[in-house]
N, C-alpha and C positions, 0 to 999 in steps of 0.2 A: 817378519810376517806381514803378509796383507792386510791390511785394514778394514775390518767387516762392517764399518759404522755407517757407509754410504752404499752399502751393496743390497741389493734387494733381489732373492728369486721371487717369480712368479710360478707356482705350482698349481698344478690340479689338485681336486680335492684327495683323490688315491693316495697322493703323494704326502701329504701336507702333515701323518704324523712322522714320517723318515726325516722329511727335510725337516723339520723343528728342531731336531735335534743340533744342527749344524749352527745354531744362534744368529739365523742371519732373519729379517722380516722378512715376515712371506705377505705374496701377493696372490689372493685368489682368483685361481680363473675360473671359476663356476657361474660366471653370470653375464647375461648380455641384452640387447636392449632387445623387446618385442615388440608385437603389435599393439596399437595403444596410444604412443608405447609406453609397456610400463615393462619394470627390472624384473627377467628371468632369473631364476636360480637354479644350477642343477642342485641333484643332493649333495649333500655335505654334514659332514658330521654335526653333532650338536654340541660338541665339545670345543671344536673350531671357535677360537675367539682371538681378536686382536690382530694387527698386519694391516693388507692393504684390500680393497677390492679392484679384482681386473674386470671392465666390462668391454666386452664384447658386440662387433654391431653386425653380423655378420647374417644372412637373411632379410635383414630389418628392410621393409619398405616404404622408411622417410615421411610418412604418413602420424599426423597427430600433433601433442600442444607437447612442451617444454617442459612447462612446470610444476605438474603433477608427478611427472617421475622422476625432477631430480629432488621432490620432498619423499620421496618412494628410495631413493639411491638414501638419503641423509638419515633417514628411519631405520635400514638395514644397517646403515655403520655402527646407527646407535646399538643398533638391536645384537651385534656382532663385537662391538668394541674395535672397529675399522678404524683409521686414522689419518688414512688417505685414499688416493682411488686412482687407478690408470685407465685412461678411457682409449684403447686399442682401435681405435675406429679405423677405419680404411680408406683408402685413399682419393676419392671424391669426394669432397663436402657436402655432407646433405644441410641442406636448412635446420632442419627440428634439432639435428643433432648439434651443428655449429651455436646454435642458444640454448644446447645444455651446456655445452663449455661454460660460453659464455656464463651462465647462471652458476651451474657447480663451480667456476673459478671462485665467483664473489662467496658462496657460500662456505667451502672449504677456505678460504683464505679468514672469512671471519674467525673461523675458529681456530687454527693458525695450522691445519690439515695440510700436505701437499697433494695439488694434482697436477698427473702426466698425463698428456696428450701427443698424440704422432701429430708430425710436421707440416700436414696439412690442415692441421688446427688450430694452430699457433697464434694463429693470427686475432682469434677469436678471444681470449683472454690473455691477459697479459699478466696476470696472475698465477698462470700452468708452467708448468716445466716442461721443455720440449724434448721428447724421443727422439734420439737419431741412431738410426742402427749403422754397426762396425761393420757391417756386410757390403764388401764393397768388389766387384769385378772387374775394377779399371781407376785409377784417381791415386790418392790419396788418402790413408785416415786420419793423419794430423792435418792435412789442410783441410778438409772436411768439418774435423772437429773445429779447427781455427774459424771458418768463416763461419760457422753455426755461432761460437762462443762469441764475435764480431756483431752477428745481428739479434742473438736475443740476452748478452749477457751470458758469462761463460757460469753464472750462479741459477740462472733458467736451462743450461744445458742438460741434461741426461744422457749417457751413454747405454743403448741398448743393445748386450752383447750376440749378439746371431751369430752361433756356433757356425763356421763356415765349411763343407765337407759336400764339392760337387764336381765331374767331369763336366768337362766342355770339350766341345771338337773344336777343331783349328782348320780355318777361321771361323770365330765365333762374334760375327756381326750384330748380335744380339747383345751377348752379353751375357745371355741366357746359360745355364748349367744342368745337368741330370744330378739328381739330388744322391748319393750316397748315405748307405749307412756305414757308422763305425768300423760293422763288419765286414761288409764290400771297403772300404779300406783295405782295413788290413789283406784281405784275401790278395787286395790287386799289389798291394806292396811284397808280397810274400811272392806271388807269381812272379813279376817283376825286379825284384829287387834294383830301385832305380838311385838315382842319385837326387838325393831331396835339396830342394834351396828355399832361404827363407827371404821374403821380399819385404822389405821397409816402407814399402810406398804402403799393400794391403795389407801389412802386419800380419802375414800369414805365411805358410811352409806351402809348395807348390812343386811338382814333377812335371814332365813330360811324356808319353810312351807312344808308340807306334802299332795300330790294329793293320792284320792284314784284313779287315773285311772294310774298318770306317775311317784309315786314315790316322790322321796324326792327332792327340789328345792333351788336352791341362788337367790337371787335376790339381786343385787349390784344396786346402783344409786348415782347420788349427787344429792344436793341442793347445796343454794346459799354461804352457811356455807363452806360445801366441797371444794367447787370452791374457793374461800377467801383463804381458806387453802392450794391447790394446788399453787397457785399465791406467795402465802406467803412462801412455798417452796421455787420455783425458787427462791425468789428475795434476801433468805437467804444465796442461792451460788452464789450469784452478777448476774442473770440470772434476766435480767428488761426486754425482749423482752413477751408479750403474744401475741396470737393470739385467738380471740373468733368467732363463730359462730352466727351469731343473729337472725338465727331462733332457735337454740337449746336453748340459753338462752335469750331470749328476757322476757319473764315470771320473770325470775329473776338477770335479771341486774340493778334494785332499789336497790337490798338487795347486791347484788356484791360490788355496788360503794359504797357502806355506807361507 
């Protein structure tokens, strides 16, 4: 059986009494930085207690002082029985945000909390654990993970699983995918009925098929097998941190935890 002791979803609040059940931390995503800024909340139950908080920076206009919101962030944890915090930011560093890292590293590390930061923030505490997502359209995810685990410490590493389920045309100079759901899946495998392979560079299952309107096509995705196998990556570079999504795999996280 998989090992639930390093695996963390991040769920909405909708979600958050289903997934309890399944004994893994959850990580909330009901909150993100605002104007200010200070910490938004969507609703959430009142019952909600304990896990992680996910904030969110998405809108935010990099405008404002540090310090008053991450005693605003440290208030809610207490107020919540939080324990840790992923700070989901995106991908240009803004200032105000780079010295909350900064500050929430030192602050959750006093109290021996962890905090997750994406890759572009890494840099800013050396105290956070860094995000790297399994989402890869060209590479490697063992070398990936190797030279992450190489530069910040394969014990700072986190694995963040990004359910993969996308067409791309061929050629696809971008890299870029049309995003699929589950069920356009299935439909096009059913239409199709192709011959599936699984690739060890992406750790994922992939086909081929030919439109007569758009040309030749990839189509990359995981299952529950895949994802087993990403995980099982990490943990063979000493990399125990995962991160899951539980809307993207809530359909197969039976078959995950086996």
């Amino acid at each position: 059986m998989l090992s639930k002791s390093h695996l963390i979803l991040t769920v909405p609040p909708a979600d958050s009494r289903t997934a309890s059940a399944l004994g893994l931390p959850l990580a909330h995503t009901a909150y993100r930085v605002g104007g200010g800024p200070h910490l938004f909340r969507a609703n959430m139950p009142v019952a909600v207690r304990g896990g992680l908080m996910v904030i969110d920076d998405s809108g935010f206009d990099g405008m404002g002082e540090s310090t008053p919101f991450c005693h605003e962030v440290m208030r809610e944890c207490a107020a919540r029985g939080f324990d840790g915090v992923i700070c989901k930011f995106a991908a240009r560093p803004l200032t105000v945000l780079s010295t909350i890292v900064t500050e929430l590293g030192e602050l959750m590390h006093k109290r021996g909390w962890p905090l997750y930061v994406t890759e572009p923030y890494a840099r800013f505490s050396d105290k956070a654990k860094v995000l790297i997502s399994s989402a890869l359209s060209g590479g490697s995810l063992q070398l990936r993970l190797m030279e992450a685990a190489e530069r910040y410490g394969a014990g700072r590493v986190a694995l963040e699983v990004e359910r993969v389920c996308q067409d791309f045309f061929l050629p696809s100079p971008t890299g870029q995918g049309v995003d699929l759901t589950p069920e356009e899946l299935r439909r096009r495998m059913e239409e199709l009925a192709p011959s599936v392979f699984f690739s060890s560079e992406l750790c994922a299952h992939y086909f081929t098929y030919m439109s007569p309107q758009s040309g030749a096509h990839f189509i990359l995705f995981d299952d529950a097998g895949s994802i087993r196998k990403k995980l099982h990556i990490a943990r063979s570079l000493d990399i125990s941190d995962a991160v899951l999504a539980y809307p993207q795999v809530s359909d197969l996280l039976t078959e995950i935890l086996e």
